[in-house]
LONU-444722 format. One record per residue (C-alpha): x, y, z; residue in three letters. Coordinates in steps of 0.5 Angstrom, whole numbers, plus 500, padded with zeros to 3 digits. Example, Ala and Ser with C-alpha at 12.3 -4.5 7.8 and 13.67 -1.06 7.14 Angstrom:
BEGIN
525491516ALA
527498514SER
This chain:
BEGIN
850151568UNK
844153564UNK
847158558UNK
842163560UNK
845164566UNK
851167562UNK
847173559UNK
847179563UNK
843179570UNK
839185567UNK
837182560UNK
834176564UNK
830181568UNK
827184563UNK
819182562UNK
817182555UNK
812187552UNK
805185551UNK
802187545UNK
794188544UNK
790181542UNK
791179536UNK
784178533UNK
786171530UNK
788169537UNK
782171540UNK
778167535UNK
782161537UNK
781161543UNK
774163545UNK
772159538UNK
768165536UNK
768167528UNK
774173526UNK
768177522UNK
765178529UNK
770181533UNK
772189534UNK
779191536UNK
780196540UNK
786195544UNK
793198540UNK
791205538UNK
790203530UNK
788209526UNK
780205524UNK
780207517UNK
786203516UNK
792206512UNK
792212508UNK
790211501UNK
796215498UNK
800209502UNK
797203500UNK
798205492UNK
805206494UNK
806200496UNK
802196489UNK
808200486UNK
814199490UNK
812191489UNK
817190484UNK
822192488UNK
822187492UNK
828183492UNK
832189492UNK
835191499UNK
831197501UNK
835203502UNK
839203508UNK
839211509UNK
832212507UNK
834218502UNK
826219500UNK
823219507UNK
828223509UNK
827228504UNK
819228504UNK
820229512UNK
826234512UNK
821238506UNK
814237510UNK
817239517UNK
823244515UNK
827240518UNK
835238515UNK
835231514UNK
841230517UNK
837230524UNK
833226521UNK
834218523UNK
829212522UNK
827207526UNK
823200526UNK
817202528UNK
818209533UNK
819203539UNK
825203534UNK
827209535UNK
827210543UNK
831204543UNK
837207538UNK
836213543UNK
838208550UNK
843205546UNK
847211544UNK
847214550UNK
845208556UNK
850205559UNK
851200566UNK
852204571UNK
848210568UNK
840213570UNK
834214566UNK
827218569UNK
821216567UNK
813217569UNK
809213573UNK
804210568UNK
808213562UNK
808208555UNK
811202557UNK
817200553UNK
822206557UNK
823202562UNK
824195558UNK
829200553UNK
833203559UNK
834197562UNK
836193555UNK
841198556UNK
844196562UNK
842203566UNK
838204571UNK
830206571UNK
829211576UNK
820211575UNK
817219578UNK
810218581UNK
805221576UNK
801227578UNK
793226576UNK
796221572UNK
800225568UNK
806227568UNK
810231574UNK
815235571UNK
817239576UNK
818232581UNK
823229574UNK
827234574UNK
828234582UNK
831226580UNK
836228576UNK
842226578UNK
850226576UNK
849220572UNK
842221570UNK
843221561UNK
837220559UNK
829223561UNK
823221557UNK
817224556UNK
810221552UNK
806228550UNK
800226549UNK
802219554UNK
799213553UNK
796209556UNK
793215560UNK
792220554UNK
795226559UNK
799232556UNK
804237558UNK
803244555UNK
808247550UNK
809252555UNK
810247562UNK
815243556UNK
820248554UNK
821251562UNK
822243564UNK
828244557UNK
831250560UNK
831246566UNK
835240565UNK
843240564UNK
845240558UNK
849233559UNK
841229560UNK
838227554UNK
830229553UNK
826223549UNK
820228547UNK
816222545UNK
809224539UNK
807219537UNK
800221538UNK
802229536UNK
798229529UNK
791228534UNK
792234537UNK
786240537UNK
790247534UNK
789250541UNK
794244544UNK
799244539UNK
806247540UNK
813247535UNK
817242539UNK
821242532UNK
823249534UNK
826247540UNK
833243536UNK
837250535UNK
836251542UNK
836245546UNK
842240542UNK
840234547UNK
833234545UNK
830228542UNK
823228538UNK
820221536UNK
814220532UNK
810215528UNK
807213521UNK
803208526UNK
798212528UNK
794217525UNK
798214518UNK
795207519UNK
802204517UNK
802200525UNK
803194521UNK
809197516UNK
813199523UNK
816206521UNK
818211526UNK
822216526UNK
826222531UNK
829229530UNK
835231533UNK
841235533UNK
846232527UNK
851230533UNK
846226536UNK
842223530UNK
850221528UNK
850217534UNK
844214533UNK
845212526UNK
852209529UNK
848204533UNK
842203527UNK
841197524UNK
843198516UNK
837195514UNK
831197520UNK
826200515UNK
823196509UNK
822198502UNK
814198503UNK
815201508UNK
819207506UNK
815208500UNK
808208504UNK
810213509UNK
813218505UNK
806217500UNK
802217507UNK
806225509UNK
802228504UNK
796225504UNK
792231508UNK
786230507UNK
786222510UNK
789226516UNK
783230516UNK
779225517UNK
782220521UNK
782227525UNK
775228524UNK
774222525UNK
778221532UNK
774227535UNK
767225535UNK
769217536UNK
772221543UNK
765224544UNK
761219543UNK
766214548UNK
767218553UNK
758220553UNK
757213554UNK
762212559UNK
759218563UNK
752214562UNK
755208565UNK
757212571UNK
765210570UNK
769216571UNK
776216565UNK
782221564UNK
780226558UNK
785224553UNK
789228548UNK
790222544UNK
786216540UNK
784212546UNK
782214553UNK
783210560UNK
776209564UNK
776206571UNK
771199572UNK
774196579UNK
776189577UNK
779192570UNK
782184569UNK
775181570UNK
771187566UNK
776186560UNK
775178561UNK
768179560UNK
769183554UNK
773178551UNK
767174551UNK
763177547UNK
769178542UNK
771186544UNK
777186545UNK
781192549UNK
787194553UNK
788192561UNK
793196564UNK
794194570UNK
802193568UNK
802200567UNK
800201575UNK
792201573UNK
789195575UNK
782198576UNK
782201568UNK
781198562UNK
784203556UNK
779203549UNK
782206542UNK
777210539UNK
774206533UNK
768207528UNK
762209530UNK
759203530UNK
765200534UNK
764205539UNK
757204539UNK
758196540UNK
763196545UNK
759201549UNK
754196549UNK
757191550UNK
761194557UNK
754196560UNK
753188560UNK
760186562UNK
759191568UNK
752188569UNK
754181569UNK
């Protein structure tokens, strides 16, 4: 017998994450020069990390044979302050990704459910199947999320709902209004996963407290991420809001050391860099005009995105992507997500914008 075959049968299962291209990767492959090649798979912020950030990190440096801090006592004050938030419901992760899977583990077991969207982030699934759990998928409605059609698939042995607002890789959001109505709705035994990582590019008018929320609701999860608008992807910190019963439980299944000191240090620099934010923000929202104009120019329809990248249809998304690759743009198939007819591109600058429009007006001519 193969020693493999002794593991669980739903741990065999599982299909590993694909991540976006590496650039260095496509290099090898195609034989094409790195300096060339434009990124816009991943939802990476295209200034790159925030300033406050990387001097942090030059001053952590001497640090770093010395264990990080286990607690994250900084980062947690920097967030407790910065949200008005206690820091006991606050728990850190490796990465928001991290996060999703403290929740799975503290509250998932065989023989237990999870609801999730059709189309929504990938990694639900993969967390609640590690988990041993089932995964009940509800089928989206405009490529969003149907709340209404997911509180209906809640069952007895339903512990756990996630929730992506803004989702990804579709861009599409639930209003704070349709959010808290859905929490009012679900027993109070099922755990909600409200999933932000995309929360700091939001308009004002789309923005709503879901911080608020914890006092009433005591099974409401928040995840969000230093990845995105921070530019920390590389660094890997995430982090949840809880109720302190429930942020115990998580920081039970929590490995000691799953936040390293460069990062720990960055994000909490990061939290207060305003100004990068803005920018970053800025930055975001006419990148998104300029895409989605394009796009419109080349006839293609796509979904209106609330976050830093947008789904667009071309027919053969794998043959389209392909072609891309060959004139050194990389961006993001998602046909694993149930989307074989749409690529998703990450907004970059405005030259990469300007590139990879070109470049897809060729591929799709080709």
């Amino acid at each position: 017998m193969d020693i493999c075959d002794l593991a669980p049968g739903y741990v065999r299962a599982i299909a590993p994450y694909q991540p976006g291209k590496p650039i260095a990767e496509l290099a090898r492959e195609l034989g094409l020069e790195e300096a060339g090649i434009i990124k816009l798979a991943s939802n990476e912020n295209p200034l790159g990390a925030s300033p406050l950030a990387q001097r942090a990190i030059r001053e952590a440096l001497g640090e770093l044979a010395r264990y990080p801090d286990g607690n994250g006592f900084e980062l947690k004050q920097a967030l407790a302050a910065r949200y008005g938030v206690g820091e006991e419901r606050i728990v850190l992760g490796n990465g928001s990704n991290d996060v999703l899977e403290l929740a799975a583990r503290a509250f998932l077991a065989p023989g237990l459910e999870a609801v999730y969207s059709q189309h929504a982030f990938a990694v639900y699934p993969l967390v609640v199947q590690a988990a041993g759990a089932r995964g009940i998928e509800v089928a989206a409605r405009n490529f969003g999320h149907d709340l209404d059609a997911m509180r209906r698939a809640v069952t007895p042995i339903t512990r756990m709902v996630f929730i992506a607002n803004p989702n990804n890789p579709t861009g599409t959001m639930a209003t704070g209004a349709e959010l808290g109505a859905f929490l009012s709705s679900l027993p109070r035994e099922v755990v909600a996963v409200l999933d932000e990582a995309y929360n700091e590019y939001l308009p004002e008018r789309a923005r709503y407290d879901s911080l608020a929320w914890l006092e009433r609701f005591p099974n409401l999860i928040v995840t969000r991420t230093f990845s995105k608008v921070y530019g920390l992807a590389g660094l890997r910190v995430g982090y949840a809001f809880a109720g302190p019963g429930v942020a115990d439980l998580m920081n039970r299944v929590r490995q000691p050391f799953n936040v390293n000191s460069l990062a720990l240090a960055a994000a909490a620099a990061a939290l207060g860099d305003h100004a990068f934010v803005r920018e970053s923000r800025e930055l975001n929202r006419t990148g998104m005009g300029q895409v989605t104009a394009g796009l419109k120019k080349l006839g293609l329809d796509f979904i209106p995105s609330c976050g830093n990248f947008v789904s667009f249809r071309v027919g053969d998304g794998l043959a389209v992507f392909q072609r891309l690759l060959g004139m050194g743009v990389i961006v993001r198939p998602i046909a694993s997500y149930g989307m074989p007819e749409y690529l998703r591109v990450t907004i970059g600058l405005e030259a990469e914008n300007r590139r990879f429009l070109d470049c897809l007006g060729r591929a799709l001519a080709a």
